[in-house]
C-alpha positions as CSV (number, residue, x, y, z in Angstrom):
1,X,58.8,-14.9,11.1
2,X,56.8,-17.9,10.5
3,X,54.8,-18.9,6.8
4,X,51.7,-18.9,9.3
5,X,52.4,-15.6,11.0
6,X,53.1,-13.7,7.5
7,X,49.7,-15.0,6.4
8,X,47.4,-14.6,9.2
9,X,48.8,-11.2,9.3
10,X,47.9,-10.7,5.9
11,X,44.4,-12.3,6.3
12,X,44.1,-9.6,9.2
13,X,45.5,-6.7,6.7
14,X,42.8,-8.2,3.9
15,X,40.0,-8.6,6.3
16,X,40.4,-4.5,8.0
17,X,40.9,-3.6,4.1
18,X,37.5,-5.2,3.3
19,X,35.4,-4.0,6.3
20,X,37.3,-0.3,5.6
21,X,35.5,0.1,2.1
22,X,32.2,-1.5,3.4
23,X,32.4,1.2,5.7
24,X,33.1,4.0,3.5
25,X,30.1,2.6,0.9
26,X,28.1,2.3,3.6
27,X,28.5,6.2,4.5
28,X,28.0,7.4,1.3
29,X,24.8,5.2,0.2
30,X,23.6,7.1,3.7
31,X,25.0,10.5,2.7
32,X,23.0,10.3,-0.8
33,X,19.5,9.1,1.1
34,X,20.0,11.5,3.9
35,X,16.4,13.0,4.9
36,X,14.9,16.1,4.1
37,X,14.2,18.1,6.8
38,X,10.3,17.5,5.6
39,X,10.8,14.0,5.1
40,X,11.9,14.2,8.7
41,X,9.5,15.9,10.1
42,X,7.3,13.4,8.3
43,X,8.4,10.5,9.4
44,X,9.1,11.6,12.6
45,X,5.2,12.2,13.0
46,X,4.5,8.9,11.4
47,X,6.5,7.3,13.8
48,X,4.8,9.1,16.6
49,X,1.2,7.8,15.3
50,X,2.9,4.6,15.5
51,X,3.8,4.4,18.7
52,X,0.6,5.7,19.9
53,X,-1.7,3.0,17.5
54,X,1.0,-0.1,18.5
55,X,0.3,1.3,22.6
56,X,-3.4,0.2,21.8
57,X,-4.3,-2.1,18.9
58,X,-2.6,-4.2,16.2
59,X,-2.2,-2.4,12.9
60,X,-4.4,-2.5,10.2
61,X,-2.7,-4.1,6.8
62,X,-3.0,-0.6,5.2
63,X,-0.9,1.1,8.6
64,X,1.6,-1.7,8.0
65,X,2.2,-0.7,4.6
66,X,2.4,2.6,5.4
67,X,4.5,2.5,8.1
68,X,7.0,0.1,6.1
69,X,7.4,2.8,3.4
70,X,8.6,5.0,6.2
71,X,10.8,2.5,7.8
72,X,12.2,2.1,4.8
73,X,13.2,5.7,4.2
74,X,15.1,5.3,8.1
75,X,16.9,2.7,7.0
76,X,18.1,4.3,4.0
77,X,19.2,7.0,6.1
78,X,21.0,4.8,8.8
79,X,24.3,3.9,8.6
80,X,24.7,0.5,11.6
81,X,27.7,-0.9,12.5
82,X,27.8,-3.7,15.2
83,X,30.8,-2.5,17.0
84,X,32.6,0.4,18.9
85,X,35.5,0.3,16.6
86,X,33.1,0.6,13.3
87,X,31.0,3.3,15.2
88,X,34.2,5.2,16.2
89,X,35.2,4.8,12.3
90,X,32.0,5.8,10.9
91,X,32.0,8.8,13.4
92,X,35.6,10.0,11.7
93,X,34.2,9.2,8.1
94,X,31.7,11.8,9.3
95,X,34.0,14.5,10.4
96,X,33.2,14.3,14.0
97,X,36.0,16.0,16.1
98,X,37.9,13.4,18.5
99,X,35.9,15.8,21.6
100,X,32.4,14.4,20.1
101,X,34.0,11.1,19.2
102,X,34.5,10.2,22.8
103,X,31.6,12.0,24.2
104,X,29.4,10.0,21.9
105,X,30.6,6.9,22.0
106,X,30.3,6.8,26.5
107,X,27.2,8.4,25.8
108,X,25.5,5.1,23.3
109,X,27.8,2.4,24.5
110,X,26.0,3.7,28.5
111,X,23.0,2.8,26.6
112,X,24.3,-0.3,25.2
113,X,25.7,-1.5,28.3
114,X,22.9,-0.8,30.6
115,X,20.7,-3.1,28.1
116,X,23.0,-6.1,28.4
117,X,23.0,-5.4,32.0
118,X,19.2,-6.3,32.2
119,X,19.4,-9.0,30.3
120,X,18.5,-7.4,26.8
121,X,21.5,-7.7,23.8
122,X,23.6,-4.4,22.8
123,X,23.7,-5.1,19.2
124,X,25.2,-1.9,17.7
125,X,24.9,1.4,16.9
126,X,22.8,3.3,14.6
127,X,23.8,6.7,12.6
128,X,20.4,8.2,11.2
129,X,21.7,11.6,8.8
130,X,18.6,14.1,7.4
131,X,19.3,17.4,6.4
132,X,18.3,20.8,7.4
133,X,16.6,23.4,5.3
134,X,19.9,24.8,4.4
135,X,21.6,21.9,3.3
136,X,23.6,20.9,6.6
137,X,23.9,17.4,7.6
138,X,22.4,16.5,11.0
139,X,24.0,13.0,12.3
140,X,22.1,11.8,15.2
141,X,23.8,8.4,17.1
142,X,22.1,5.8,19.1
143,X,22.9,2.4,20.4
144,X,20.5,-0.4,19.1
145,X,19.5,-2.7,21.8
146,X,17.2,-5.4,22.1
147,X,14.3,-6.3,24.6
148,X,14.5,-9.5,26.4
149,X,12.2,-11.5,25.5
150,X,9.2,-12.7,27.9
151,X,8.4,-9.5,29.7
152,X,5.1,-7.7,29.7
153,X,4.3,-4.2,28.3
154,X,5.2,-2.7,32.5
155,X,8.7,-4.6,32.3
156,X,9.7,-3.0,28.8
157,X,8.4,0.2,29.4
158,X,11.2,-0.1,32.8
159,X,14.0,-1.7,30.9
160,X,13.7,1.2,27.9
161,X,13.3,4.0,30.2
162,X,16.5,2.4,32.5
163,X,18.3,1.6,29.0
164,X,17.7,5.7,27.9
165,X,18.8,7.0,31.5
166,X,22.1,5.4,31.4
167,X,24.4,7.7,30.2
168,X,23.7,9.7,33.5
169,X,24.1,6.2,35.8
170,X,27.8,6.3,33.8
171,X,28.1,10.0,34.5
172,X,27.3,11.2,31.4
173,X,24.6,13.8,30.5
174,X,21.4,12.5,29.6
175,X,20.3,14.3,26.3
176,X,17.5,15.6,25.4
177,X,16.1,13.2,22.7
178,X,16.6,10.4,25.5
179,X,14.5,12.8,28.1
180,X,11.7,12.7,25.5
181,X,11.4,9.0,24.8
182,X,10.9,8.7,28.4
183,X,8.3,10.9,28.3
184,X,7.0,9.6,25.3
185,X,7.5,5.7,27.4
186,X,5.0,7.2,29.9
187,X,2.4,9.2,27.7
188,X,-0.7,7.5,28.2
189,X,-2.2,8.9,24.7
């Protein structure tokens, strides 16, 4: 074996070392700010108003506010990683059983792959955690995408409703948190 062999392996060794205990911090920061099943329901109605205030006006400085104490909570809550390896890591960090690992990770990276398809970016995966009334964590995946840039209100709506179908264009089951975004993508209130 070479010097340079022996030390990039070692870089390599240091580097997955490093990005293991990122990952591990990075789960339990999330595990400590995991919603309440109220803050949940909360901000899952705050995000609703959102939606439907952003569908037809520009926020007020007060909703922005608002709204960014929210977001903040989510993020507290979310555990992203940029890649399938990470998201496949932080899925086993979180005790999912190699059956759910694989079902979830075709499931997002459909999602994923469908946005770089039309032209948007696949840029990770989230991993939002709240709690139900009895303590349980509830750990609820999704692939982060973003919207190309340049298209009117019509092309989004069809590239997030195409982006949330996926999963059955891979042969996958469509869930039902995807079925209701497209609703929501459609609701005219």
């Amino acid at each position: 074996m070479t010097k340079e062999f022996i030390e990039q392996n070692l870089y390599n060794v240091e580097s997955l070392n490093k990005l293991e205990k990122e990952t591990q911090a990075k789960v339990s920061f999330v595990k400590e700010h995991a919603l309440s099943k109220e803050e949940y329901e909360n901000i899952s109605t705050e995000k609703a108003k959102m939606y439907s205030i952003q569908k037809k006006r520009e926020f007020s400085d007060e909703e922005v506010e608002q709204f960014l104490s929210f977001l903040e909570k989510i993020e507290h809550a979310t555990i992203f990683v940029e890649t399938i390896l990470e998201a496949r890591r932080v899925m086993g960090l979180l005790k999912f059983n190699s059956h759910d690992i694989i079902n979830t990770l075709a499931h997002e990276n459909a999602h994923g792959n469908k946005a770089d398809e039309l032209k948007g970016e696949h840029v990770g995966y989230n991993f939002l955690l709240h709690k139900e009334a009895n303590g349980n964590l509830i750990i609820e995946p999704s692939a982060k995408s973003e919207i190309p840039k340049g298209l009117n209100e019509e092309q989004k709506k069809l590239f997030l409703s195409r982006t949330l179908w996926a999963p059955h264009d891979y042969g996958n089951k469509i869930s039902d948190a995807d079925i209701e975004d497209i609703r929501k993508l459609y609701n005219k209130e």
